[in-house]
Residue, then its C-alpha position, 0 to 999 in steps of 0.5 A: x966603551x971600555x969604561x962601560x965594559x969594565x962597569x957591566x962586569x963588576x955588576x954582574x959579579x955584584x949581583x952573583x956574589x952579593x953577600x960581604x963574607x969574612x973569614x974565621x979560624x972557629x964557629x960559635x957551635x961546638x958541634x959544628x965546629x968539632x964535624x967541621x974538623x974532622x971533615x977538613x982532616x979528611x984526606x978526600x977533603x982538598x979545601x976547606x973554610x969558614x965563614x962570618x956572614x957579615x951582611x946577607x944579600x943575594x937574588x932568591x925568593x926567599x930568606x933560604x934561597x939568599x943563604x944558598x947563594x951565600x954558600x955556593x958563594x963561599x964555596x966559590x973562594x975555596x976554589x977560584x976555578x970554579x968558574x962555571x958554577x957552583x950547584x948546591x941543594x938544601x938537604x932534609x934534616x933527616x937520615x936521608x938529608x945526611x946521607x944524600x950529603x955523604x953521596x954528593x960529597x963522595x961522588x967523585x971518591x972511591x969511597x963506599x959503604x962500608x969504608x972508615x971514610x964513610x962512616x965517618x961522613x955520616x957521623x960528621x954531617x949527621x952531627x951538624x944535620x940534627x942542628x935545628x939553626x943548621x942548613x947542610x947544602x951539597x951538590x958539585x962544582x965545575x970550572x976550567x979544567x975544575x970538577x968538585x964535590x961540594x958541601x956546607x954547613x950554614x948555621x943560621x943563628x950565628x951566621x956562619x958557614x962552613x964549607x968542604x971541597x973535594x976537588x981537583x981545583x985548576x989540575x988537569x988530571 
């Protein structure tokens, strides 16, 4: 019985977590490698990563709807606490796609309008949102004693993702 316990539980995680994910220290694109730099020295930022997708698998309906979950799963490893969820939404590739990004991103923040912060939120995520192959996905993050912002980049022709955290990961502040 504990056999069979053990087995349903490595499915249920196969079956959330299916994409094979590697790290790697640049992206291919310029561009989002140059906001993704100035995102992680962001002193709101608490964890940051990039990722090669080597294989895309998932549950969706369609091709997005799989890169999604693979985002939501690199998110995932940047906080290991973030165990109840994580909740990303596609944005538009517009102004009002950038700065729904900045807002989910700094919910949790003091930051406003009108802050150095901000500004630079808009220009970064701005930059990588004017991409034609980038997806920009935000949204939250909850787990044990976890809250977080959450946002990604996925690049579609490199197959490369690159995700941000504005977190407490595990603090019980």
């Amino acid at each position: 019985m504990k056999n069979l316990f053990l087995a349903s539980l490595l499915l249920m995680s196969g079956n959330v977590f299916a994409s094979k994910l590697a790290n790697i220290k640049t992206l291919t694109n310029p561009v989002l490698e140059e906001s993704s730099k100035e995102l992680a020295g962001m002193d709101m930022i608490t964890h940051s990563g990039s990722k090669k997708v080597l294989e895309l698998k998932g549950k969706g309906n369609s091709a997005q709807e799989i890169r999604s979950g693979a985002v939501a799963q690199a998110m995932h490893t940047l906080c290991p606490f973030f165990d109840d969820g994580v909740a990303v939404g596609i944005n538009t590739k517009d102004e009002n796609g950038t700065l729904n990004a900045v807002a989910d991103l700094t919910d949790s923040t003091n930051t406003t309008e009108g802050d150095a912060d901000y500004k630079a939120l808009v220009r970064s995520i701005g930059a990588a949102n004017k991409q034609n192959n980038v997806e920009v996905y935000s949204g939250s993050a909850s787990g044990n004693n976890t809250v977080g912002t959450v946002l990604g980049f996925y690049d579609i022709k490199n197959n490369e993702i690159a995700v941000f955290a504005s977190t407490n990961c595990g603090s019980d502040d």
